[in-house]
VOGU-3710 file (C-alpha; in Angstrom, 3 decimals, decimal comma):
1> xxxxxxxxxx> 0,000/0,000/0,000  1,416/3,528/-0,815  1,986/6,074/2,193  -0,601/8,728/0,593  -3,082/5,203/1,018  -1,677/5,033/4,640  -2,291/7,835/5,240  -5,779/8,327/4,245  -6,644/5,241/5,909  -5,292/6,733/9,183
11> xxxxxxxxxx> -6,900/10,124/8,765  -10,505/7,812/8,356  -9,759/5,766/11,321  -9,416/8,874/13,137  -12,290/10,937/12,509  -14,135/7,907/13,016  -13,115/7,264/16,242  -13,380/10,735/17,257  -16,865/10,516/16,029  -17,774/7,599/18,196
21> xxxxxxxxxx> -16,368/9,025/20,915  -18,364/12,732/20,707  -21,555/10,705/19,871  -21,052/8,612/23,002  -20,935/10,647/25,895  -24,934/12,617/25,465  -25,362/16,238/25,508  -29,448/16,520/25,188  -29,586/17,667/29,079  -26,118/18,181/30,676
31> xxxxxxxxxx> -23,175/19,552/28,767  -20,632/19,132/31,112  -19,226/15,989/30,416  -19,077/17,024/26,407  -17,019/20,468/27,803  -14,813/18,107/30,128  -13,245/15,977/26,927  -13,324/19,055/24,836  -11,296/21,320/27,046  -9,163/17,806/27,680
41> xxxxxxxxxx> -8,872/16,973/24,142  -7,880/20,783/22,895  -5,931/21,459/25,886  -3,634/23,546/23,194  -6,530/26,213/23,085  -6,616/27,080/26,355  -10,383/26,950/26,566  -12,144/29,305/29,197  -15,616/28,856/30,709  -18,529/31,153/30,495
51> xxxxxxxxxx> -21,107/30,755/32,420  -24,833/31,043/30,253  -27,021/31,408/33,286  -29,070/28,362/32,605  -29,515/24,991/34,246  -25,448/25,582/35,350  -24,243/25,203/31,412  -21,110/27,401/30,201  -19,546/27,915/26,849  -15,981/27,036/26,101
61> xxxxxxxxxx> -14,018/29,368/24,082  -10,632/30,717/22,954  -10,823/34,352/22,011  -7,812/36,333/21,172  -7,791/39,901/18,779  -4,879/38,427/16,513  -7,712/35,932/15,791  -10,727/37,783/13,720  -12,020/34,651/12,171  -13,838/32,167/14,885
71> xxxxxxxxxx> -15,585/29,060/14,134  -18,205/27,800/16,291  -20,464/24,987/16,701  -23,162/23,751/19,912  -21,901/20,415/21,582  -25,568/20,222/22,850  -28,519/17,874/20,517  -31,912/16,755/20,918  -32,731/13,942/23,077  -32,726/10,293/22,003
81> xxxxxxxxxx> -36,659/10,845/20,770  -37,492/7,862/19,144  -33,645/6,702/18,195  -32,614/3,408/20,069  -29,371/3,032/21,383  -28,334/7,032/20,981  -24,768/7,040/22,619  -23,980/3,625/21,273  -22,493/4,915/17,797  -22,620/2,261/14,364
91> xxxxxxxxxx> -21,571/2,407/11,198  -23,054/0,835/8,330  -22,469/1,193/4,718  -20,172/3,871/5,378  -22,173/6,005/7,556  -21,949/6,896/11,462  -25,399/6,476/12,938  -26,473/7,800/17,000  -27,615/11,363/18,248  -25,967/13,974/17,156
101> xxxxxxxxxx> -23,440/12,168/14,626  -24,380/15,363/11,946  -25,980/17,836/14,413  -23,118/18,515/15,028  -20,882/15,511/16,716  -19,118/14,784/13,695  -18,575/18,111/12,473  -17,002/18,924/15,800  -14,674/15,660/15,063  -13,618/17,257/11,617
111> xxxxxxxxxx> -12,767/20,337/13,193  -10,842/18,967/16,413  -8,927/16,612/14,406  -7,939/19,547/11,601  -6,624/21,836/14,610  -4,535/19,021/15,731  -3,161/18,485/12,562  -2,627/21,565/11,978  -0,914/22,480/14,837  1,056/19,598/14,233
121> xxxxxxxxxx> 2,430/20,196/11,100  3,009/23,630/11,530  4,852/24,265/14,954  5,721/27,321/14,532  2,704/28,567/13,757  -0,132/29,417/15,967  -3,901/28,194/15,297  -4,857/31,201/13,424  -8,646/31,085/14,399  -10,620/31,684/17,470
131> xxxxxxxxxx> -12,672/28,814/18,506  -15,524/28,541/20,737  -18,708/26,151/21,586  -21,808/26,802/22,557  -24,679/25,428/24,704  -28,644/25,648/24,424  -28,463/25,914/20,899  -31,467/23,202/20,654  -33,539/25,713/22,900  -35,379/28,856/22,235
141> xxxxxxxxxx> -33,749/30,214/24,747  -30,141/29,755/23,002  -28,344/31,141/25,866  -24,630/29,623/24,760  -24,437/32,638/21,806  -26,506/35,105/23,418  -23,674/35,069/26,243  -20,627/34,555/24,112  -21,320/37,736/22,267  -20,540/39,623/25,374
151> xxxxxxxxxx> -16,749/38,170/25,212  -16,503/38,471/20,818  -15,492/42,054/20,792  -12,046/40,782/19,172  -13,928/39,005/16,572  -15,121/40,165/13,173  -16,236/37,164/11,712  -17,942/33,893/12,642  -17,693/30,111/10,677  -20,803/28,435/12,051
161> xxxxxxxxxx> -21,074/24,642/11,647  -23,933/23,117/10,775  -25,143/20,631/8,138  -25,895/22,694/5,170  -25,774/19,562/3,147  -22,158/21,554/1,795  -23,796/24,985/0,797  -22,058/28,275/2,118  -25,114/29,743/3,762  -25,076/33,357/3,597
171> xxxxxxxxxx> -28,771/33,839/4,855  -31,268/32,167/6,995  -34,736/31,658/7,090  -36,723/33,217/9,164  -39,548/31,351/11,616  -42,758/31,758/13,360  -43,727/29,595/15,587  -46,817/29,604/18,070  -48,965/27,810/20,338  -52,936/27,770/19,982
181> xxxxxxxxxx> -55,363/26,010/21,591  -59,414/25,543/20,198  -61,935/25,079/23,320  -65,480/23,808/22,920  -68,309/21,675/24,792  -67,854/18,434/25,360  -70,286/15,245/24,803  -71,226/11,848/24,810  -69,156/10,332/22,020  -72,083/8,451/20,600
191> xxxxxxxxxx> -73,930/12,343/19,403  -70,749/13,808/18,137  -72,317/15,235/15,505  -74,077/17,667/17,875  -70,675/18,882/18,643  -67,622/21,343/17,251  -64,703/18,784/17,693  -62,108/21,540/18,693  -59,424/18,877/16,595  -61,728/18,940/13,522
201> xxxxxxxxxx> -61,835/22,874/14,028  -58,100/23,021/14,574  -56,953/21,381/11,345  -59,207/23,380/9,460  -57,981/26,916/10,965  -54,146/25,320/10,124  -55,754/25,085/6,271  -56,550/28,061/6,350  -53,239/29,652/7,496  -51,730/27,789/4,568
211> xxxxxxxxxx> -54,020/29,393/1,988  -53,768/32,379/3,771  -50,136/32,751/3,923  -49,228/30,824/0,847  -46,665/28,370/2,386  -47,576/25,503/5,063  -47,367/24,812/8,422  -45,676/22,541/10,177  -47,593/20,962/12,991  -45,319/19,913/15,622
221> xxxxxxxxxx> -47,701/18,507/18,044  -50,821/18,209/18,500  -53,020/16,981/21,790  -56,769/16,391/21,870  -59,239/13,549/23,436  -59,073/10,857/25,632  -59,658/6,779/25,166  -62,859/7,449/26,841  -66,105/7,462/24,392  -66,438/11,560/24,291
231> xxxxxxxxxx> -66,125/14,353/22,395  -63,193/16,448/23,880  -63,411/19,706/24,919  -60,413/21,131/23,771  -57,101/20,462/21,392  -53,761/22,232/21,439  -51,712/22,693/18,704  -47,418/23,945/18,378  -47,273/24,845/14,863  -44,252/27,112/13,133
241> xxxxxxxxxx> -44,304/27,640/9,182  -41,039/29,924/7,683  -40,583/33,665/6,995  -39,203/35,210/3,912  -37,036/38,176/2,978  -38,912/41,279/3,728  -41,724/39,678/5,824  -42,516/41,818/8,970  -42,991/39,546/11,510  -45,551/41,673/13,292
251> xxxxxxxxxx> -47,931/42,098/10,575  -47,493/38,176/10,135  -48,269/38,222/13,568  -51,820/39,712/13,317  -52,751/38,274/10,418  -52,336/35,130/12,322  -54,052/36,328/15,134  -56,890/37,699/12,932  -57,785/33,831/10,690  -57,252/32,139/14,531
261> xxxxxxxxxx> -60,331/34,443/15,522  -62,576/33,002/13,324  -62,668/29,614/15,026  -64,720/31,111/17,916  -62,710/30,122/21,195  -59,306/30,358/20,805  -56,464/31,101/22,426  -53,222/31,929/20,547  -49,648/32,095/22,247  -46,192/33,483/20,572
271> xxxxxxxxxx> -43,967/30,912/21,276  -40,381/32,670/19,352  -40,121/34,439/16,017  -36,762/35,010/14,047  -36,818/36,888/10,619  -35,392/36,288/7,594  -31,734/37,714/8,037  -28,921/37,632/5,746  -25,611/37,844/6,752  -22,359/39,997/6,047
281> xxxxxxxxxx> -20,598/38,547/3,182  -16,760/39,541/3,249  -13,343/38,719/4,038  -14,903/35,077/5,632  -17,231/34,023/3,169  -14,091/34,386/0,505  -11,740/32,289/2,324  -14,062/29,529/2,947  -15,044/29,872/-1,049  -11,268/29,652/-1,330
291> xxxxxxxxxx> -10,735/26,530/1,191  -13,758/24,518/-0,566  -12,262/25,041/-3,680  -8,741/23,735/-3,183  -9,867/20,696/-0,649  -12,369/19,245/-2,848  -11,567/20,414/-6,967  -15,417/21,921/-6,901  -17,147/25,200/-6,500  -18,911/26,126/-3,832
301> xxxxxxxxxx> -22,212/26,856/-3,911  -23,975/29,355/-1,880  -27,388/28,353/0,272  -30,092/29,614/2,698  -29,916/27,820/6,123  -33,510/26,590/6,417  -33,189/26,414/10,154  -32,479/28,848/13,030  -29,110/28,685/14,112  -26,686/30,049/16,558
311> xxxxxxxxxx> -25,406/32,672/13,631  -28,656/34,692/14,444  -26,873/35,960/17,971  -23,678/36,326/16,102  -25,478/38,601/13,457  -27,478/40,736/15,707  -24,090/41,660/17,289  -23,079/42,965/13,900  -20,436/40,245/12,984  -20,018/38,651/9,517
321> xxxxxxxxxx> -21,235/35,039/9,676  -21,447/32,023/7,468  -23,176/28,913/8,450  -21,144/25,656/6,648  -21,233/21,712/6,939  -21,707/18,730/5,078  -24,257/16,482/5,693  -28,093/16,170/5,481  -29,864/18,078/7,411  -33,442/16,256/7,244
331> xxxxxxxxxx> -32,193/13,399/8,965  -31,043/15,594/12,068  -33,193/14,850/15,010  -34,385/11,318/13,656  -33,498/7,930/14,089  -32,119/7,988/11,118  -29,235/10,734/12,039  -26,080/10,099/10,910  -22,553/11,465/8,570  -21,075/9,753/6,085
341> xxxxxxxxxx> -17,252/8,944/6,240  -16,764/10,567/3,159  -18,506/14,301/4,417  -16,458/14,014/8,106  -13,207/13,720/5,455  -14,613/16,396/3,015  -15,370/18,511/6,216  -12,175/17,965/7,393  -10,295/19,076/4,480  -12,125/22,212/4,253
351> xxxxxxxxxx> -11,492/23,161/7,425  -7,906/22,678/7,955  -7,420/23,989/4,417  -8,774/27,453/5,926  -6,381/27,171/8,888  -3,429/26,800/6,242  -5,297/30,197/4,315  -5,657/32,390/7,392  -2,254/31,751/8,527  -0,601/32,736/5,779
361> x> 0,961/36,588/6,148
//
């Protein structure tokens, strides 16, 4: 076997472990065993705590002003849901399954081993980026970035990673998500028909959002009845559907408000709204271009993150952001999560190929 073959064998065998190993200790309640092996693992950073305020969880980071450029991920996912055997990582026909192997276990794998190597290979060098990670990023609350930006002032630009299924994301899609509930009379399940089944009513008022607002809703839960033989009385609904560029979220707001009314007694709550935002595109954006080219021979192409991610703090703050990662992002929070061997080498190379671009004088 030829060394460049050894050599790519080893780099495999490595992100794969580190994979396994991210993916194995869980990070869907407590983050502090995550934070323990990362500040281990990257002792070379330096990593300092910041407390978020929340449940006792603290972002690691190392911030310094020769260091503009930061990447960024969250260490914490979703809980196991409906995946069995979460923290017990596989890997079948070339792909890592458990919770959080794309969002974002393995991406953090592809990043830790591309410092190391870096930092190996170049020993005279320092790592040339600022590096932090963040907590509550699954919440609404997302306390990990709204805290960090209080320590970024060095910072001009943020690398976010996420699974953008390899698109530069330059913009992100806003949300809307709310709570309402439909209350009626109850009955004996055997006259329904007598009755406004606040379910029935419910689905129709989400129908008529959708024509309404041209787009559709998702319906995250829904609750309504009981095994016993009678109508219920009421049915709750979490629903979000996406905003566009331009879309004011308060006249989205009350037009929401205004269809909801029509379904008699109802009760509508705001549960968190994010608008359409898109980002800085500068110095950042054209390295990373840059990096993607030369690690993989292709161009990059440039996306819309169709999720709310931790860039939106970093963006408020005024800093130029860019939300990057390979991998699919519809699988995330599913039993069928997982990252390919190929994307954690792909991610890999275009990460430690901008470490190589921003160190250069």
């Amino acid at each position: 076997m030829e060394r460049t073959e050894v050599l790519e064998v080893e780099l495999l065998n490595r992100l794969k472990d580190e994979t396994f190993r991210l993916i194995s200790i869980p990070s869907h309640r407590d983050c502090t065993r995550i934070n323990q092996y990362l500040q281990s693992r990257l002792s070379f950073l330096e990593l300092k705590k910041q407390d978020v305020g929340k449940d006792g969880l603290y972002n690691l980071y190392s911030i310094s002003p020769e260091k503009p450029v930061m990447i960024n991920t969250h260490v914490d996912t979703v809980p196991p849901i409906t995946m069995k055997n979460p923290f017990d990582p596989r890997e079948k026909d070339g792909r890592i399954y458990g919770r959080g192997a794309n969002d974002t276990k393995g991406l953090i794998a592809a990043l830790i081993i591309a410092l190391e190597d870096f930092k190996k290979n170049h020993p005279d060098r320092d790592i040339p980026v600022s590096v932090a990670f963040t907590v509550d990023e699954e919440q609404n609350s997302a306390m990990g970035s709204h805290k960090l930006v209080e320590v970024m002032e060095p910072v001009s630009s943020v690398l976010v990673l996420e699974p953008t299924y390899g698109k530069l994301c330059t913009a992100q899609m806003g949300s809307f998500e709310f709570r309402f509930t439909v209350r009626g009379e109850s009955g004996h399940g055997s006259e329904f028909e007598k009755f406004k089944n606040p379910a029935r009513e419910g689905f129709r008022l989400v129908e008529e959002l959708e024509k309404s607002l041209s787009r559709p809703v998702n319906l995250i839960r829904v609750e309504s009845g009981w095994e016993h033989y009678a109508v219920p009385e009421s049915a709750r609904f979490l629903c979000e559907f996406k905003l566009f560029e331009g879309e004011n979220p308060e006249l989205v707001e009350r037009k929401v408000k205004q269809i909801l009314s029509r379904g008699g007694n109802v009760e509508f709550v705001l549960e968190d709204v994010e608008p359409f935002q898109r980002f800085k595109k500068g110095d950042l954006f054209n390295a990373v271009k840059k990096a993607y080219v030369e690690a993989t021979g292709k161009e990059a192409e440039e996306g819309i993150m169709p999720s709310w991610t931790d860039a939106s703090n970093f963006h408020k703050a005024g800093f130029e952001c860019v939300v990057f990662g390979f991998g699919d992002l519809s699988d995330c929070h599913t039993d069928r999560e997982s990252i390919s061997l190929e994307e954690l080498v792909k991610m890999y190379r275009v990460i430690y190929r901008l470490l190589s671009i921003l160190s250069q004088p």
